[in-house]
C-alpha positions in Angstrom: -9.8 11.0 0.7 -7.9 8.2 2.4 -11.4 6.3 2.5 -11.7 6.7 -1.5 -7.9 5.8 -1.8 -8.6 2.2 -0.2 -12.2 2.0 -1.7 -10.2 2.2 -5.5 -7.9 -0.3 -4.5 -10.2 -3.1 -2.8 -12.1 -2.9 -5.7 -8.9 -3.2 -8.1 -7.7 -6.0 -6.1 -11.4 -7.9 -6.6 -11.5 -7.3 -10.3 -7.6 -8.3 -10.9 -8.6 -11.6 -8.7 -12.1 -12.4 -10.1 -9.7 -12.0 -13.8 -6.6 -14.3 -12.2 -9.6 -16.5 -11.1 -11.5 -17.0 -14.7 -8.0 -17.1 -16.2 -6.9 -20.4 -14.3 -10.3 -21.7 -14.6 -10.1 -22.1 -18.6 -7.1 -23.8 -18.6 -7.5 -25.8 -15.1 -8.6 -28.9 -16.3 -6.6 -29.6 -19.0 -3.1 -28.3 -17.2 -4.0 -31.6 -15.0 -3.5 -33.4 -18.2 -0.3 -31.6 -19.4 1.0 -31.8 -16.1 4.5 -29.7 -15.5 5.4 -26.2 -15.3 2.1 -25.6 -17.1 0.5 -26.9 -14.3 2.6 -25.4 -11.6 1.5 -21.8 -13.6 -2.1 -22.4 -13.1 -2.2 -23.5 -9.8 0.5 -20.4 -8.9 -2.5 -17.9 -10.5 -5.1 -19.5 -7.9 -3.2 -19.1 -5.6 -2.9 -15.4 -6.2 -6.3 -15.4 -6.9 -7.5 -16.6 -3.5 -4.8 -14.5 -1.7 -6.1 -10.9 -3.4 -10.2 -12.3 -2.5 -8.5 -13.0 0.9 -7.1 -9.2 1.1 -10.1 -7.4 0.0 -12.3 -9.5 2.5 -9.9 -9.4 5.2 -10.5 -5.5 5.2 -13.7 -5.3 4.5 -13.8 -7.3 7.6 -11.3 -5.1 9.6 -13.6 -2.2 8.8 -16.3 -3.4 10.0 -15.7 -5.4 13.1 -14.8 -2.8 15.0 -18.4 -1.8 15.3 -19.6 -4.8 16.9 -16.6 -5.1 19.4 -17.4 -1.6 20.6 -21.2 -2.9 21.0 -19.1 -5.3 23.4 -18.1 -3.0 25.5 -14.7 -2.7 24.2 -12.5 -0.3 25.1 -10.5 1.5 22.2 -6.8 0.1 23.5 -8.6 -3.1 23.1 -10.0 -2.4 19.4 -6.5 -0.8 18.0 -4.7 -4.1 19.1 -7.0 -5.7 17.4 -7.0 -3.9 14.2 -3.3 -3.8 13.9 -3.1 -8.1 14.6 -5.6 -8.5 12.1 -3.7 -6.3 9.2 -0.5 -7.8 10.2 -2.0 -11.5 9.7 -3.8 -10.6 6.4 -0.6 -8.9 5.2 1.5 -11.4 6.4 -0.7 -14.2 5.0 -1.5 -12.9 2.1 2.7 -11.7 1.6 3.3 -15.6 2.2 1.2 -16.9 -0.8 1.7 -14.2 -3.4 5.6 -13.3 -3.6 6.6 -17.1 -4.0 4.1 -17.5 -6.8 4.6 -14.4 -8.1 8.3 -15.3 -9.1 7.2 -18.1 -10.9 4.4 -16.6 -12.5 6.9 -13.8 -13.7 9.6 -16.2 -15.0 7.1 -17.9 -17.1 6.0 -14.6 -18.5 9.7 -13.7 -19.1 10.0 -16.8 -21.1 6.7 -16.3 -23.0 8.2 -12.7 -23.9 11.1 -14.0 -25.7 9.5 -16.7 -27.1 6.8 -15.3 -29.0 7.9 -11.8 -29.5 4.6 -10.3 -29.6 3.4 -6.4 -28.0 1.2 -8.6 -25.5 3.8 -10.9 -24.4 6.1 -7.9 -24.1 3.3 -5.7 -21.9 2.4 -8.9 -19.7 5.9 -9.5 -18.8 6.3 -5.8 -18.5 3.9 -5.5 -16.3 4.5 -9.2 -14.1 8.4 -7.2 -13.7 6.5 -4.4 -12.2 4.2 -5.7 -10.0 6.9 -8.7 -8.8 9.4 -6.0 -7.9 6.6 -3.7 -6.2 5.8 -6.6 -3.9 9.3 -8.4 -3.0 10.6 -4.9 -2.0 7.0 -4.1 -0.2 7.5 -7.2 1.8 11.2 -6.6 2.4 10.1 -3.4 4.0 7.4 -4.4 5.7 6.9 -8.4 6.5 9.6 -8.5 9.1 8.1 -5.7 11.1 4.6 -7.4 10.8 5.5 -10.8 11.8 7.8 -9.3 14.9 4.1 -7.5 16.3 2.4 -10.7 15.7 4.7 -13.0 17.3 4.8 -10.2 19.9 0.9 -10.4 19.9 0.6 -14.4 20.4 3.3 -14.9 22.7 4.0 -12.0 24.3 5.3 -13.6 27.6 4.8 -12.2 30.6 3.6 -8.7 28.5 0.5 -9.8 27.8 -2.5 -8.5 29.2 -5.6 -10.3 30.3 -7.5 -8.7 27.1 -4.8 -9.6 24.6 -5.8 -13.6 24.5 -9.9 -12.2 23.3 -7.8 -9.9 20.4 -6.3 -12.7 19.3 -9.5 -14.9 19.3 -11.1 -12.1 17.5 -8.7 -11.9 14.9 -7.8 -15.0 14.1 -11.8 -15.8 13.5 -11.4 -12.6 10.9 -8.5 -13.9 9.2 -9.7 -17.8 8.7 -13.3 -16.0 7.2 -11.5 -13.9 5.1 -9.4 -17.1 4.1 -12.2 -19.2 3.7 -14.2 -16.6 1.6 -11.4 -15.6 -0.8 -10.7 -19.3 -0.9 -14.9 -19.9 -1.8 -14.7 -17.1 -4.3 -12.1 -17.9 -6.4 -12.8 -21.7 -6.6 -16.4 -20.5 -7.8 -15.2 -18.5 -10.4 -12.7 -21.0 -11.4 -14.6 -23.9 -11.7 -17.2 -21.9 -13.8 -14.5 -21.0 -16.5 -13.3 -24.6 -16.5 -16.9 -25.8 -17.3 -17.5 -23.1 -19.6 -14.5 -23.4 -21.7 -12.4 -26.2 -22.9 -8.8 -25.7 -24.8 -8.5 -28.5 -26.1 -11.9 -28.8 -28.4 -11.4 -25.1 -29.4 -7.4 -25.8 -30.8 -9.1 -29.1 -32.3 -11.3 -26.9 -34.1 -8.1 -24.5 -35.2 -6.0 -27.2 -36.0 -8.0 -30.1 -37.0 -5.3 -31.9 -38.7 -3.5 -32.3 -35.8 -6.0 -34.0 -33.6 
């Protein structure tokens, strides 16, 4: 059950990312050209993008490399350290990029809400106040603990065992592929959105008087 529980939510976090991802990507290019708090928007939604790729991979990765460190030889005290650094970096990583834009990302949905007055504004922003709170008092909770067990983990002092400096190899490779691949990812996406659509041609189309 607990297996089916994560399964679910990997697989919301990759849809909600590839849809953060195409989202940015249509209006990437020409927020450049606006510049601003438009701009600051987009590039807060990649962000978030590249942090929920980086989340799903990171645990995909966790489940999975634990397999080839008992092929090592590895003995289970050695493969629970590891597994708990690695979630406490992903968390903490992942914590680092999507609370700050989050806020802003809510704000500007806030303001969209009471400027246009529409159901959809009104659900976005509903929802942005939701998941905003969910995660500032998830990280409240929880990000203090995980960054005391990975300082703890990295320089440990005269605790640390001769094992602990390979753990911290190990899961600091994890956490840059996971990085790097939910970095990959959502650029892809992006970038394919911005080639395929362009705003300013389709309001030029809508408006033609104005252009």
């Amino acid at each position: 059950m607990k297996f089916f529980f994560t399964a679910i939510v990997l697989v919301l976090d990759f849809v909600i990312s590839w849809t953060n991802a195409r989202y940015v990507g249509r209006y990437w290019s020409e927020s450049k050209e606006v510049g601003g708090s438009f701009r600051t928007y987009i590039v807060s939604g990649y962000v978030m993008a590249i942090a929920g790729f980086t989340m799903v991979y990171g645990y995909l990765l966790l489940l999975v490399s634990p397999v080839f460190l008992q092929m090592a030889n590895a003995d289970p005290e050695t493969i629970l350290a590891f597994r708990q650094l690695t979630a406490d970096m992903i968390y903490f990583l992942c914590v680092a990029a999507v609370i700050p834009s989050g806020f802003f990302i809510w704000i500007r949905s806030l303001k969209d809400a009471w400027e246009q007055r529409t159901l959809s504004s009104g659900l976005t922003a509903g929802w942005n106040s939701y998941a905003q709170l969910r995660n500032t008092v998830d990280a409240a909770r929880n990000a203090p603990s995980a960054l005391r067990r990975i300082i703890k983990a990295l320089f440990g002092g005269k605790e640390k065992k001769k094992g602990d400096a390979i753990v911290a190899l190990c899961a600091i490779l994890v956490v840059i592929i996971a990085l790097f691949g939910g970095y990959f990812t959502a650029s892809a996406i992006m970038k394919k959105a911005d080639r395929e659509y362009d705003l300013f041609a389709e309001l030029e189309e809508q408006n033609p008087e104005y252009f």
